[in-house]
Backbone as CSV, one residue per row, in Angstrom:
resi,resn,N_x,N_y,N_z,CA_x,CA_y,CA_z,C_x,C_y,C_z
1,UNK,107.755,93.021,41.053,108.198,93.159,42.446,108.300,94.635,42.828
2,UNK,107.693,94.928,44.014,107.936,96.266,44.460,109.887,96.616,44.404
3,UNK,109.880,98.190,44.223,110.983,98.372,44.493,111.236,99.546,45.664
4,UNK,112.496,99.588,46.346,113.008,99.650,47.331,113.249,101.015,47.253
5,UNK,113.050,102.512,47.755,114.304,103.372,47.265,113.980,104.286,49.181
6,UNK,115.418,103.614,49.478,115.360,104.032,50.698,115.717,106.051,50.786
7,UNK,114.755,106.667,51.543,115.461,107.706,52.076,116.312,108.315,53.153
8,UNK,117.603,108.765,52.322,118.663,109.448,53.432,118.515,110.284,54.378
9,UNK,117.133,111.285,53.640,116.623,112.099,54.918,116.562,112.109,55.967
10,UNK,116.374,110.312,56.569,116.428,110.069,57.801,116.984,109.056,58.308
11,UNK,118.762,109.274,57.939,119.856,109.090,58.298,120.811,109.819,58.908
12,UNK,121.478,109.713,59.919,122.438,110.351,60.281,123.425,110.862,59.212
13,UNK,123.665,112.338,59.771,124.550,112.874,58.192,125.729,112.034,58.578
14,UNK,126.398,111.640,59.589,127.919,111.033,59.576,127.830,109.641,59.269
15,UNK,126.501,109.103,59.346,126.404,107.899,59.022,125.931,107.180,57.138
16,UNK,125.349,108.406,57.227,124.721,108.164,55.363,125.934,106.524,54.503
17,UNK,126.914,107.678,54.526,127.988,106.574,53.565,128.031,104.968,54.189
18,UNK,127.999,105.027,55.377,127.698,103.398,56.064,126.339,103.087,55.558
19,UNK,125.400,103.525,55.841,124.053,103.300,55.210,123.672,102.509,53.909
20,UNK,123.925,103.797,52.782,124.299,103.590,52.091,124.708,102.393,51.147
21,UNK,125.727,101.992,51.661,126.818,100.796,50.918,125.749,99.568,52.101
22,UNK,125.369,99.727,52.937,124.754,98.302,53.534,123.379,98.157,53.018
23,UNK,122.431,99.376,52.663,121.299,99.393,51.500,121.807,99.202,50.418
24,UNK,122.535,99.178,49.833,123.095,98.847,48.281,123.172,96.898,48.279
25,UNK,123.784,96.585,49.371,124.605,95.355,49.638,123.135,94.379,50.381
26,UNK,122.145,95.061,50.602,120.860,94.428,51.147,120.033,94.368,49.630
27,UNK,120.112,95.303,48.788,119.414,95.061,47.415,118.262,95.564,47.260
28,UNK,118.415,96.919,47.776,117.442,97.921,46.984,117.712,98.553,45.913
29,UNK,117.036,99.153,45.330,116.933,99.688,43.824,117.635,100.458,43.499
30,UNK,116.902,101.733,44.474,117.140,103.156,44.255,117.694,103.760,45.804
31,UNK,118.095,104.583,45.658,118.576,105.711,46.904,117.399,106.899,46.385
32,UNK,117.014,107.430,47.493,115.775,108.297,47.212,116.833,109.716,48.043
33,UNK,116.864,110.936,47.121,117.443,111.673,47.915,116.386,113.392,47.993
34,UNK,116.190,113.804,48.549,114.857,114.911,49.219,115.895,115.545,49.519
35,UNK,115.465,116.904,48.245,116.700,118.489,48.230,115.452,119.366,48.454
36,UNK,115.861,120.278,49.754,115.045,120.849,49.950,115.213,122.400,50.470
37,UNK,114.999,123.441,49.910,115.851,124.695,49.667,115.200,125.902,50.984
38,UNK,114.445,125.155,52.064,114.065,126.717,53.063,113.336,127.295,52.356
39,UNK,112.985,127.013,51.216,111.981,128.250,50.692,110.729,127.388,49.968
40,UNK,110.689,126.466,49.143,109.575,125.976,48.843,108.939,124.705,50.053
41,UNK,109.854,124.385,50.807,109.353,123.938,52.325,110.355,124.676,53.156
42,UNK,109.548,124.202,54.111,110.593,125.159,55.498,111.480,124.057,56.189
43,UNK,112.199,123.587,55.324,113.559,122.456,55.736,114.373,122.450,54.985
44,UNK,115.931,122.629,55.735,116.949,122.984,54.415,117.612,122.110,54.247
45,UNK,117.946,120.754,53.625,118.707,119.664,53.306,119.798,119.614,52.108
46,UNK,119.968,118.745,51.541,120.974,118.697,50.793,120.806,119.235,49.363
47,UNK,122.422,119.185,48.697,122.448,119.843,47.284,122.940,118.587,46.826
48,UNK,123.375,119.311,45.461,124.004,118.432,44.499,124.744,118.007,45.020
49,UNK,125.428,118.572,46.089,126.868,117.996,46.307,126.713,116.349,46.741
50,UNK,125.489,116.180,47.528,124.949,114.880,48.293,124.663,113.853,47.042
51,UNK,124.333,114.204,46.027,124.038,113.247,45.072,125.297,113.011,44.440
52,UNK,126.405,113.945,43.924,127.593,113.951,43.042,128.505,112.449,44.577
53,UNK,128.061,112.795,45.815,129.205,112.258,46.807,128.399,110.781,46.913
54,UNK,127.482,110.367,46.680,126.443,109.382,46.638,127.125,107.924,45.335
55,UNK,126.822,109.031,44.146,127.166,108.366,43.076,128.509,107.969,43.265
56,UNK,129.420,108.246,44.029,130.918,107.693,43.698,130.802,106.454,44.938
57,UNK,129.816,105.901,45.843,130.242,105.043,46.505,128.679,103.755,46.169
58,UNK,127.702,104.298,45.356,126.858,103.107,44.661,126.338,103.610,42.955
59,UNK,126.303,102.195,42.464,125.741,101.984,41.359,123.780,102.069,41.239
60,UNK,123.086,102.176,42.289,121.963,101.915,42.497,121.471,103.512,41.624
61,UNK,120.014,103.404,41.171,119.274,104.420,40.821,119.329,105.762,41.214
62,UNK,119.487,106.747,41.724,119.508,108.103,42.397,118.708,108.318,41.846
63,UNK,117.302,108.614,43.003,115.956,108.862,42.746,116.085,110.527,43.685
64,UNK,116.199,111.637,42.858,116.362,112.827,43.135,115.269,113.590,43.384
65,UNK,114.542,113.737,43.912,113.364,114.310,44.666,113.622,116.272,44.854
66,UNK,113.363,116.873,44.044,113.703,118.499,44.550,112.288,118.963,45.065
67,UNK,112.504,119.546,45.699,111.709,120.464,46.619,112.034,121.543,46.866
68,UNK,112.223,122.316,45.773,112.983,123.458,45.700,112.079,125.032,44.513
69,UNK,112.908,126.125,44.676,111.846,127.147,44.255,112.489,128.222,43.796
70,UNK,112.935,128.701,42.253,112.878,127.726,40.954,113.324,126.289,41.062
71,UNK,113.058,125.910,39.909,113.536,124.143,39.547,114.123,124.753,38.359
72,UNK,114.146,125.072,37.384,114.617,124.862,36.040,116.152,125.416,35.985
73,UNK,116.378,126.144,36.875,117.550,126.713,37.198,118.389,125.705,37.344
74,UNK,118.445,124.666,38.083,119.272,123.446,38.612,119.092,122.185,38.222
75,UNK,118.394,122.407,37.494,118.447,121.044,36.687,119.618,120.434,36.235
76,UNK,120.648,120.883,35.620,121.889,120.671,34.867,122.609,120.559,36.198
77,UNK,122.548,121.048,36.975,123.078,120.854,38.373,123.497,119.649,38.970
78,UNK,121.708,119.002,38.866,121.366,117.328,39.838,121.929,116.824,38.281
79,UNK,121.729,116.659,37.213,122.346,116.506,36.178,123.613,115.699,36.039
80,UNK,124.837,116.679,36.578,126.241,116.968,36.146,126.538,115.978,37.525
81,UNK,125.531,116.133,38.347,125.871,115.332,39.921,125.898,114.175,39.892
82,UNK,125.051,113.343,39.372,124.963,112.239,38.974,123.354,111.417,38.910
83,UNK,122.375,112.155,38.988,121.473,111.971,39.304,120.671,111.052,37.825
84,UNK,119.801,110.339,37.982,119.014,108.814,37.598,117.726,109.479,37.120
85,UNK,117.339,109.816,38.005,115.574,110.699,38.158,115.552,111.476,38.934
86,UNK,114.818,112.579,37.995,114.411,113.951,39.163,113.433,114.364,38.442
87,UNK,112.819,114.394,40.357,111.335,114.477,40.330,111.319,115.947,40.884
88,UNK,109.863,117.151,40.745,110.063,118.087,41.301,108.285,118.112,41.354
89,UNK,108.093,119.448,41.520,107.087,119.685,42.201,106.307,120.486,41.261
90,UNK,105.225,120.038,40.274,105.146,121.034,39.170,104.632,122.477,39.717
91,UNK,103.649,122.866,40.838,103.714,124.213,41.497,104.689,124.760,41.796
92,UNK,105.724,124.143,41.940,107.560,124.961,42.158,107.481,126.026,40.756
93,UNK,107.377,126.233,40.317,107.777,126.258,38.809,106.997,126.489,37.600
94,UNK,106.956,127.706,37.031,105.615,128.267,36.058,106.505,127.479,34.446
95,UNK,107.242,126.823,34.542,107.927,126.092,33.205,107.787,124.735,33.295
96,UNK,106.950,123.709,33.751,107.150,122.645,33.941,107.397,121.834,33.039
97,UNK,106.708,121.932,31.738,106.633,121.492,30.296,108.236,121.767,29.862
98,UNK,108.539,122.555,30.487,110.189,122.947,29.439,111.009,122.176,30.949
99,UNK,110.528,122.258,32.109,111.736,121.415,32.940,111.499,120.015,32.548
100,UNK,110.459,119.012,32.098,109.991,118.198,31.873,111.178,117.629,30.705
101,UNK,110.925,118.593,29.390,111.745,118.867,28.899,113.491,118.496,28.535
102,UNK,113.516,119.614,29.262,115.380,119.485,29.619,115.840,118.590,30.307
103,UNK,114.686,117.823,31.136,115.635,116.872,32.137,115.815,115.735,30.871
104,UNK,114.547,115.375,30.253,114.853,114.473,28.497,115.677,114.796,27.661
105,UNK,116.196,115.368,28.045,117.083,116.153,27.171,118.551,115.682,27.567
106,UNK,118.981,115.692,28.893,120.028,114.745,29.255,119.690,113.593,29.533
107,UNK,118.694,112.725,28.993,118.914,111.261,28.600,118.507,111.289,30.232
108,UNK,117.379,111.677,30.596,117.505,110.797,32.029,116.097,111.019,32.282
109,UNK,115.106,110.069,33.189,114.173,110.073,33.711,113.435,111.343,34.406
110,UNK,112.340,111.482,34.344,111.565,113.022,35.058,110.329,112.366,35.320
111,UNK,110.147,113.429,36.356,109.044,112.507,37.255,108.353,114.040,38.173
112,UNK,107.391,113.682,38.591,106.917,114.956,39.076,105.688,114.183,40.531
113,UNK,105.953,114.873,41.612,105.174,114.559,42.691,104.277,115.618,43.538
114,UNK,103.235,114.998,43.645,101.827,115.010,44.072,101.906,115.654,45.654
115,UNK,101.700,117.143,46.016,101.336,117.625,47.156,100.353,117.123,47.804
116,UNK,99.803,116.552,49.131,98.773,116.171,49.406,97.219,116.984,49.261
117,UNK,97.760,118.222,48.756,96.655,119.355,48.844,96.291,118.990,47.341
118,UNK,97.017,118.892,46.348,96.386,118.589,45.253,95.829,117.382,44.881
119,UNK,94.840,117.695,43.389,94.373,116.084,43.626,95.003,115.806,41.568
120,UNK,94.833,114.635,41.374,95.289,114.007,40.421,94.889,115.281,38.648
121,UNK,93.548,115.407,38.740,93.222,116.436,37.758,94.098,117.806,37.684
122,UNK,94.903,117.824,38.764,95.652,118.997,39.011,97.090,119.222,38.095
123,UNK,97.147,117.716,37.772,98.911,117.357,37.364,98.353,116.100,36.377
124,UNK,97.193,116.236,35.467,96.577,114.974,34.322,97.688,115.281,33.703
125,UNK,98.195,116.780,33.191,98.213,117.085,31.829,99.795,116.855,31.634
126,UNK,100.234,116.117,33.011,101.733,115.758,32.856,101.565,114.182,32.968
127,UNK,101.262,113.666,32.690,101.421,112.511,32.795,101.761,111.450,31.407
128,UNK,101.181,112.039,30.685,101.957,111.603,29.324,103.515,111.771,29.517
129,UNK,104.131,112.374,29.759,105.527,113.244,29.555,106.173,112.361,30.914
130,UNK,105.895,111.937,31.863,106.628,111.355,32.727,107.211,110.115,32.903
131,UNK,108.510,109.879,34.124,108.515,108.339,33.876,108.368,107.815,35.376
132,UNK,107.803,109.112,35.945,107.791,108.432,37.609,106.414,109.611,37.979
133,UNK,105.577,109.255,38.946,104.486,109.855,39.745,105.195,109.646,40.789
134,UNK,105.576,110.627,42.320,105.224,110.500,43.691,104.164,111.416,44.079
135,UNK,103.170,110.408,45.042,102.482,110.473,45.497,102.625,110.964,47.422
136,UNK,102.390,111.789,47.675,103.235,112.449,48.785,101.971,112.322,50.124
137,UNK,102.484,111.203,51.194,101.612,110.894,51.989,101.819,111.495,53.407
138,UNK,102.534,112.345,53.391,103.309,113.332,54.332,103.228,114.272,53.555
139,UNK,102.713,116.016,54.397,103.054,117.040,54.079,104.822,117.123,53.647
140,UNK,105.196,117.794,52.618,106.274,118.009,52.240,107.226,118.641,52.648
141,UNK,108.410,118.333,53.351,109.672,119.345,54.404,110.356,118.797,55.271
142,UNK,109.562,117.745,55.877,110.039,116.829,57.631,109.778,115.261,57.235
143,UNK,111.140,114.484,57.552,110.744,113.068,57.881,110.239,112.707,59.033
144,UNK,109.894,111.414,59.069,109.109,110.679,60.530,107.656,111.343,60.781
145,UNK,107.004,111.868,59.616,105.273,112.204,60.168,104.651,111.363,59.745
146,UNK,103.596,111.179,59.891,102.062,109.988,60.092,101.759,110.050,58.484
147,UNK,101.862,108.667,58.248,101.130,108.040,57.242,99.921,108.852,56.987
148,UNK,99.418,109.807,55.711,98.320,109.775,55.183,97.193,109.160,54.590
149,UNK,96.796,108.478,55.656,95.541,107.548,54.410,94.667,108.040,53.097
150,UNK,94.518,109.539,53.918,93.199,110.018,52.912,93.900,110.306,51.624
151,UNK,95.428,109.889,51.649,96.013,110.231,49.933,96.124,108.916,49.128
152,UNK,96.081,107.811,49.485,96.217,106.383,49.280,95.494,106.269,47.737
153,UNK,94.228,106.595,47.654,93.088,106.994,46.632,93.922,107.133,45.080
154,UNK,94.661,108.031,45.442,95.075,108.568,44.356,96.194,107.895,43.897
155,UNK,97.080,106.573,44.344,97.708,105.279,43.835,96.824,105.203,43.040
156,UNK,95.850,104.576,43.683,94.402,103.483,42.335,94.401,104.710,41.199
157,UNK,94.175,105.659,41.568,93.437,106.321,40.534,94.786,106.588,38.947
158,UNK,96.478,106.836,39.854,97.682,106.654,38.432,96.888,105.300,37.924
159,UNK,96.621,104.489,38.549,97.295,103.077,38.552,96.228,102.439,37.335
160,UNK,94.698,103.127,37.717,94.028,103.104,36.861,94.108,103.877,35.430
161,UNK,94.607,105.465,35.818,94.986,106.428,34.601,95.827,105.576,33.193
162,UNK,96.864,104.833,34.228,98.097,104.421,33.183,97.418,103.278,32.788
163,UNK,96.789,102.613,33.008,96.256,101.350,32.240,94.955,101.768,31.172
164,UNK,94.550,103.041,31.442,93.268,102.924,30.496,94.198,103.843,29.484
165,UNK,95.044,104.848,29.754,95.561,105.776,28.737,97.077,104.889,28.097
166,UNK,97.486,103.947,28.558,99.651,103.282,28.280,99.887,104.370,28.877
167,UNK,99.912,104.670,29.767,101.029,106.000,30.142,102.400,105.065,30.510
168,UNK,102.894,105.538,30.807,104.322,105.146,30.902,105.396,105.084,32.422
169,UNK,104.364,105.813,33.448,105.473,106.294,34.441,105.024,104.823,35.509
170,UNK,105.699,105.194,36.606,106.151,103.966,37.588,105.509,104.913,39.133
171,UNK,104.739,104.350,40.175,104.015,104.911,40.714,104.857,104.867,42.146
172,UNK,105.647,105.603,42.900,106.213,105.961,44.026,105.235,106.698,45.120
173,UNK,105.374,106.031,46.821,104.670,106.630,47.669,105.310,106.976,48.606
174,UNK,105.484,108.460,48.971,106.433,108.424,49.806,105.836,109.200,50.899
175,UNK,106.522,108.842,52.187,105.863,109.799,53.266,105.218,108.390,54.385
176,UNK,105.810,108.398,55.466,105.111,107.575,56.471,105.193,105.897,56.177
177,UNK,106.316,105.228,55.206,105.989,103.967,54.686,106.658,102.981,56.072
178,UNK,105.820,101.805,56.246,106.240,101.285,57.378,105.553,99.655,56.653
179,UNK,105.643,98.547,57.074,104.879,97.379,56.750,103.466,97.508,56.398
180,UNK,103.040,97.712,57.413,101.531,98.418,57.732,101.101,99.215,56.626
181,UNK,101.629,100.047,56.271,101.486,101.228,55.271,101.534,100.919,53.900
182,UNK,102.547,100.148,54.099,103.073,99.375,52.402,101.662,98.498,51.586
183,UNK,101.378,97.878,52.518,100.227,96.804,52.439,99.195,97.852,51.185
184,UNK,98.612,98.596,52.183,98.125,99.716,51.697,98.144,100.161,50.323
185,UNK,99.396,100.534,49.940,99.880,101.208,48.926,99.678,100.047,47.791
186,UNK,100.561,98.570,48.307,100.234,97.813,47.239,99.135,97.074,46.729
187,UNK,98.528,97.140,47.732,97.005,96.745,47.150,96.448,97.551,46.178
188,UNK,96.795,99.450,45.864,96.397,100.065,45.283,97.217,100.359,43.750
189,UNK,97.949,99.611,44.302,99.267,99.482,42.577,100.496,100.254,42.537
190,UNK,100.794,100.308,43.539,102.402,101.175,43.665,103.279,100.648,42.899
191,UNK,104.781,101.198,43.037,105.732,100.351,42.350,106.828,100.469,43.322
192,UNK,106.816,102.038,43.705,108.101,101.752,44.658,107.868,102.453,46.004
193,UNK,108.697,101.705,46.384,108.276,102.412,47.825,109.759,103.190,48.758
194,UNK,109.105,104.678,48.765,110.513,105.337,49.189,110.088,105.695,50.933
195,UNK,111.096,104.893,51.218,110.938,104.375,52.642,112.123,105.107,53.551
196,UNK,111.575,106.086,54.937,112.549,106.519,55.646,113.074,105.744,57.193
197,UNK,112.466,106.951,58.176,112.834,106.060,59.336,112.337,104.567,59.746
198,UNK,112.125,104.009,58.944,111.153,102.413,58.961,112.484,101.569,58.177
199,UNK,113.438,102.328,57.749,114.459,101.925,57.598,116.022,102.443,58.256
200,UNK,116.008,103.695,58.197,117.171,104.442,58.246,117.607,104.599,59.602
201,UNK,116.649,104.189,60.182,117.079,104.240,61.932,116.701,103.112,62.318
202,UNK,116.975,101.892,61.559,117.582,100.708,62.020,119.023,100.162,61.782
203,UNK,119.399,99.157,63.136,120.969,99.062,62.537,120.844,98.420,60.759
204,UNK,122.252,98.061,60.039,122.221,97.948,59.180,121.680,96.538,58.873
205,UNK,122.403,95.805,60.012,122.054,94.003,59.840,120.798,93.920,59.643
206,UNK,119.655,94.416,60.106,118.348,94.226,59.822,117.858,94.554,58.602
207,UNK,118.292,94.998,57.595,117.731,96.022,56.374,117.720,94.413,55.746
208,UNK,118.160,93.969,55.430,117.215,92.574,54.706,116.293,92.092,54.924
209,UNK,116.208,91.964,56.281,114.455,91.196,56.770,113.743,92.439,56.664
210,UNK,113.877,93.512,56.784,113.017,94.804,56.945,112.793,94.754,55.651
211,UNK,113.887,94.873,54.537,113.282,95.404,52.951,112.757,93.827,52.360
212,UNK,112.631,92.851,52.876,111.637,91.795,52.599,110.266,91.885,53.092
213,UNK,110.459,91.983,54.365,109.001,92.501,54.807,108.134,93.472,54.223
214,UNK,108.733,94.745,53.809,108.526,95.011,52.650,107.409,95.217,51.349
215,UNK,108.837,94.502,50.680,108.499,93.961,49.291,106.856,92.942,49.723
């Protein structure tokens, strides 16, 4: 079954914690959270603090997304916060092998995601070492932009990688996911789908028929 990992990005900041607990209580997976530092995109969002304040009101996955410039610096950071998986950007970062690393090192999932400018041969040589791929169908920085088709390709192509090599990781698409879009993705072998305003700017009562539609 596909899984769910809604993003906060495009939630109201006063509203998140309502959110939140009614996506938890609708039965998605993961909380997808996009830290993003003004400098490796030009959008400045949340810190640790958003993940440490997250974890005290759900049990669900914290799917930690950095977008940030260093990474290896803060790792122990999203870490100590409470974070599940963190994914980063292996061009952030001339250490990726050692952030790869250290995040295994505290017993927790690492995952690394796909700029639309790059293509899969760019990031082979991490894929042994991971337990999550995102695949980034939106330029990286802003929620609510247009579905990328021309990145879709490169689902099939993990989807194929991990079946001819056992790789190990779980295939996330994020950027523009809507019904329409999803279709898409799962025909090509996704696993999860980190979904924003197609969720987050609906009232809450709807997030069941929406995250069925979905799945």
């Amino acid at each position: 079954m596909i899984k769910i990992s809604p993003s906060i990005l495009s939630a109201d900041l006063f509203e998140i914690e309502k959110k939140v607990k009614a996506l938890d209580k609708a039965g998605v997976e993961y909380i997808h959270i996009d830290v993003m530092d003004g400098h490796f995109v030009k959008n400045l969002t949340f810190g640790s603090n958003m993940v440490k304040s997250l974890r005290r009101i759900t049990s669900k996955v914290l799917d930690v997304h950095l977008m940030i410039e260093p990474v290896k610096l803060y790792i122990k950071e999203f870490v100590d916060a409470g974070s599940d998986i963190i994914t980063f950007h292996p061009e952030a970062d001339k250490n990726s092998f050692e952030i790869i690393q250290l995040i295994h090192d505290y017993n927790i999932k690492a995952g690394i995601a796909i700029h639309p400018d790059l293509k899969i041969s760019d990031i082979f040589s991490f894929l042994p070492k991971v337990q999550q791929v995102i695949v980034m169908t939106v330029l990286p920085g802003f929620g609510g932009q247009k579905f990328m088709e021309n990145q879709v390709y490169k689902i099939k192509e993990l989807s194929d990688l991990r079946d001819k090599h056992d790789f190990n990781y779980e295939i996330s698409v994020d950027g523009g996911i809507t019904d329409l879009t999803a279709v898409e993705c799962k025909k090509n072998g996704v696993d999860i789908l980190a979904v924003g305003s197609h969720l987050l700017n609906k009232k809450e009562e709807l997030y069941p028929e929406l995250i069925k539609n979905l799945r």
